[in-house]
C-alpha positions in Angstrom: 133.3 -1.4 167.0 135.9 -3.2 167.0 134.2 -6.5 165.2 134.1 -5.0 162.7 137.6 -3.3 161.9 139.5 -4.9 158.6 142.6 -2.9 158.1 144.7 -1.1 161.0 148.3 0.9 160.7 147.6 1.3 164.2 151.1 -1.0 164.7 152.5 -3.2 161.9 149.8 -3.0 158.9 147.5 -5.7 159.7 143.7 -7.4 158.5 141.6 -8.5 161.3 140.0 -11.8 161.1 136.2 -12.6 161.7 136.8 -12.5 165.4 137.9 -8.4 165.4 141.6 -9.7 166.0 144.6 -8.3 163.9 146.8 -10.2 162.1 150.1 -8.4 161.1 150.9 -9.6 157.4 154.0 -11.7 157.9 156.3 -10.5 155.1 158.3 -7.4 154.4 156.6 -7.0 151.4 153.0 -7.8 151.9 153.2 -5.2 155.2 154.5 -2.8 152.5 152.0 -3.1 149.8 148.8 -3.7 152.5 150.2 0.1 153.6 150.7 1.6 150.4 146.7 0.6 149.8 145.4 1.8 152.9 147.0 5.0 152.9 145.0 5.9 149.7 141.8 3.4 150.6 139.3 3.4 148.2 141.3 4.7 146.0 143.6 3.5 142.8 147.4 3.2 143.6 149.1 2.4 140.6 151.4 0.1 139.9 154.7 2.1 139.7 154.0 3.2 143.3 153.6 -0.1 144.8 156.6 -1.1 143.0 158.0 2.0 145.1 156.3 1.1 148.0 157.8 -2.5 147.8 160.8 -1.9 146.5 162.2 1.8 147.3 162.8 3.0 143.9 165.0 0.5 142.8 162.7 -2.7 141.3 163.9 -5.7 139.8 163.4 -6.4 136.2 160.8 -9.0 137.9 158.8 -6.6 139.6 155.6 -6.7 137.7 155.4 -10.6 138.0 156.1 -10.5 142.1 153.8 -7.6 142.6 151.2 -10.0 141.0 152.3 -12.4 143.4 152.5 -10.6 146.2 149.1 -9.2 145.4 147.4 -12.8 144.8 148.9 -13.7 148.5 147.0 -10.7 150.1 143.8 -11.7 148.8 144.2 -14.8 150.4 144.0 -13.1 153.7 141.0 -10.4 153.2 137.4 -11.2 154.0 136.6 -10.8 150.6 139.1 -11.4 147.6 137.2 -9.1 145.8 138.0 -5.9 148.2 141.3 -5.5 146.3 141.3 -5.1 142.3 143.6 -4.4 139.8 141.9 -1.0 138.0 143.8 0.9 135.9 147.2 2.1 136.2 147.5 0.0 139.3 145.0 -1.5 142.4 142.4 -0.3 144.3 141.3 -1.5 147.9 137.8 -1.4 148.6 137.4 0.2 152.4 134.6 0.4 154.3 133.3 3.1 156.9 134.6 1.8 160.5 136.9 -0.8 159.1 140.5 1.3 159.1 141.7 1.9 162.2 143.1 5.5 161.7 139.9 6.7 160.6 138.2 5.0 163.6 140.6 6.8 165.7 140.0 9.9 164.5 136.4 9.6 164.8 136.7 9.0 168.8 139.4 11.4 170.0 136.8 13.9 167.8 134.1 12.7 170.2 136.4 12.4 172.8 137.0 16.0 172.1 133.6 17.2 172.1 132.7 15.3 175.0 135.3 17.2 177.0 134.1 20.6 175.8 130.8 19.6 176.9 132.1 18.6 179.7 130.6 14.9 179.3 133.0 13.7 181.5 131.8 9.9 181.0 131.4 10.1 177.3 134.9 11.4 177.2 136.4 8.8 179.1 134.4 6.3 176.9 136.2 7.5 173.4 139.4 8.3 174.7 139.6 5.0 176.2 138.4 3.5 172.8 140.4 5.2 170.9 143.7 4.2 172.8 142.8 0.7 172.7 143.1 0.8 168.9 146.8 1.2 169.4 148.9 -1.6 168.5 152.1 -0.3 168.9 153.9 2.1 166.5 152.1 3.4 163.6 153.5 1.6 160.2 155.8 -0.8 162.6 157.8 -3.1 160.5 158.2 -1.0 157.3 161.9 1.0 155.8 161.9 4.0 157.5 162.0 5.4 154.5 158.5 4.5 153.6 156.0 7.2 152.1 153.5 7.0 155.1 155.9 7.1 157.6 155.4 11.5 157.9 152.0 10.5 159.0 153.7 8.5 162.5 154.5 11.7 164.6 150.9 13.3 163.8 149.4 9.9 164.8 151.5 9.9 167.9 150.8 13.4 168.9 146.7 12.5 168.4 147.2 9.5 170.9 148.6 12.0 173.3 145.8 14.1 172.8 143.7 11.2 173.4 145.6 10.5 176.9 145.3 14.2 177.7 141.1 14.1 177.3 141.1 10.3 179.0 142.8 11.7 182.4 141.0 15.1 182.3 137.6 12.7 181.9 138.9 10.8 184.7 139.7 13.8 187.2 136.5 14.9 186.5 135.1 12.2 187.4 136.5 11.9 191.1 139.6 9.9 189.9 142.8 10.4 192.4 145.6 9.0 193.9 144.9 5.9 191.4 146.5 8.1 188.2 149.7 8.9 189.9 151.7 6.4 188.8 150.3 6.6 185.4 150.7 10.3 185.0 153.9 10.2 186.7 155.6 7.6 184.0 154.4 10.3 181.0 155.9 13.7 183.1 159.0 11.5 182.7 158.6 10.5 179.0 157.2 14.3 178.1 159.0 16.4 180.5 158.2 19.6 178.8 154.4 18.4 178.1 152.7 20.7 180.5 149.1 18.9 180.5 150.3 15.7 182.1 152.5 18.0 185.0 149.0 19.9 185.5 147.1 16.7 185.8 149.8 15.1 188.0 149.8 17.9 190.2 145.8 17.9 190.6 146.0 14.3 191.7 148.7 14.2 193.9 146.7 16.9 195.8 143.9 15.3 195.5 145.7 12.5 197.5 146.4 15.0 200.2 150.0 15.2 198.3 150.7 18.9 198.4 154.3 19.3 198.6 154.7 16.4 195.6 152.4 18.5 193.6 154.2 21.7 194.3 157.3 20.0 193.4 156.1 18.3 190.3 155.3 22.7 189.1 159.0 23.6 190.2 160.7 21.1 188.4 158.4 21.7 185.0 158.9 25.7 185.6 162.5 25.2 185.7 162.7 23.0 182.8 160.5 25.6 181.0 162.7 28.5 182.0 165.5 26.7 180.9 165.3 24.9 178.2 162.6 27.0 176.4 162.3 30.4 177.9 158.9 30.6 178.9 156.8 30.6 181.6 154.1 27.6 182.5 151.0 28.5 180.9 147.5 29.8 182.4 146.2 26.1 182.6 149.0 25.2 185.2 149.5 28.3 186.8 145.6 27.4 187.9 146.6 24.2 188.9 149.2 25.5 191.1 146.7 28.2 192.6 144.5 25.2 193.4 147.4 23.4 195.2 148.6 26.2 197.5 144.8 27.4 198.2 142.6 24.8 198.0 141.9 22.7 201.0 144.6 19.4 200.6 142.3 16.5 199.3 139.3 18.8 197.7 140.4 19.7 194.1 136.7 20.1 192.4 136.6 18.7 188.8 136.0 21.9 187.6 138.9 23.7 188.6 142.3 24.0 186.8 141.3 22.8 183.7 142.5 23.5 180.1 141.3 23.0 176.4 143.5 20.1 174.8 145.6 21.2 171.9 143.9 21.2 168.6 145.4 18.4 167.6 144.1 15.9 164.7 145.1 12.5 163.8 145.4 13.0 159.6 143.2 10.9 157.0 
């Protein structure tokens, strides 16, 4: 799949050579007009937004000269010159099914989703983990923060959550234990109020014949929640910590303690 990606905002705004490898676009400006294209792909962008795209709102009286410019140097590194044209009021850039990287992405946490419904543990696993490896760094990386596409970056963000939520669900159902600790241990850090990641951290650690670490990781994330929001852990962790205190140490089943992800999309 990924042979034959073009585009990715996946990280800074890059084009992918022959061999399925991205390569950012070196300038400030070229990043900002190859994003201001793909976040309308297929579609016409028109001139006075690019020139807002590349120049926040403020243009020099050159701008239409070095947006032809800075077009003409973009060309240069597409497979196909003829993918971008000028059509009137502005440019349009010709983008294939499975050659953006957001839309790719969306595509396999979908799967991934469905998968886990179905509880296709594998086949979950397989598009969550394909999905992640899209991920370059942060979405739009290397444009003002100011920039039009930059609302988009948290709902991306929260989708590639989504997508480690399925991948380590797959993975404990699969028979996956003491291995995810560490993983799963670094993101209760990072998202200390995310209760998924406490849930699955506390099925492994039991798993690993860790009881009293798993009961600990639930008393710190029920205090937190108490605190700091008010609430009580939901029904998908208070089965979780059921399983801890009454299951034998080392036997969680796949089946038990588990939750439907958050309805969470990655946008167009």
């Amino acid at each position: 799949m990924r042979s034959e990606l073009r585009f990715g905002l996946l990280g800074a705004p890059a084009v992918y050579d022959a061999d399925g490898e991205p390569q950012p676009v070196q300038s400030a400006k070229g990043r900002a007009l190859l994003a201001a294209l793909l976040l309308e792909p297929g579609r016409v962008v028109s001139v006075d937004a690019l020139k807002d795209a590349l120049w926040g709102g403020y243009p020099p009286a050159s701008a239409h000269a070095s947006l032809q410019n800075h077009v003409t140097r973009l060309r240069r590194l597409l497979d196909d010159p003829d993918r971008l044209r000028a059509v009137p009021p502005g440019y349009r850039l010709r983008v294939g099914e499975g050659e953006l990287d957001v839309r790719v992405f969306e595509q396999l946490v979908a799967r991934a989703r469905t998968a886990h419904a179905e509880r296709d543990w594998q086949g979950c696993a397989d598009a969550a983990s394909d999905a992640l490896a899209l991920w370059r760094g942060t979405p739009l990386d290397g444009l003002p923060a100011d920039a039009a596409g930059h609302a988009l970056v948290p709902r991306l963000e929260e989708a590639r959550l989504l997508a480690l939520e399925l991948r380590y669900d797959a993975e404990i159902g699969l028979g996956s234990g003491g291995g995810l600790v560490p993983e799963l241990a670094e993101l209760v850090a990072e998202y200390p109020l995310r209760e998924a990641f406490h849930r699955q951290l506390m099925l492994v650690l039991h798993r690993a014949g860790r009881q009293a670490e798993a009961l600990a990781v639930h008393r710190e994330l029920r205090r937190r929640l108490v605190e700091e929001l008010g609430v009580e852990p939901g029904a998908a962790v208070r089965e979780a910590h059921r399983v801890v205190l009454q299951e034998p140490v080392g036997s969680t089943a796949p089946e038990e303690a588990e939750s439907e992800p958050a309805a969470t999309e990655a946008p167009a």
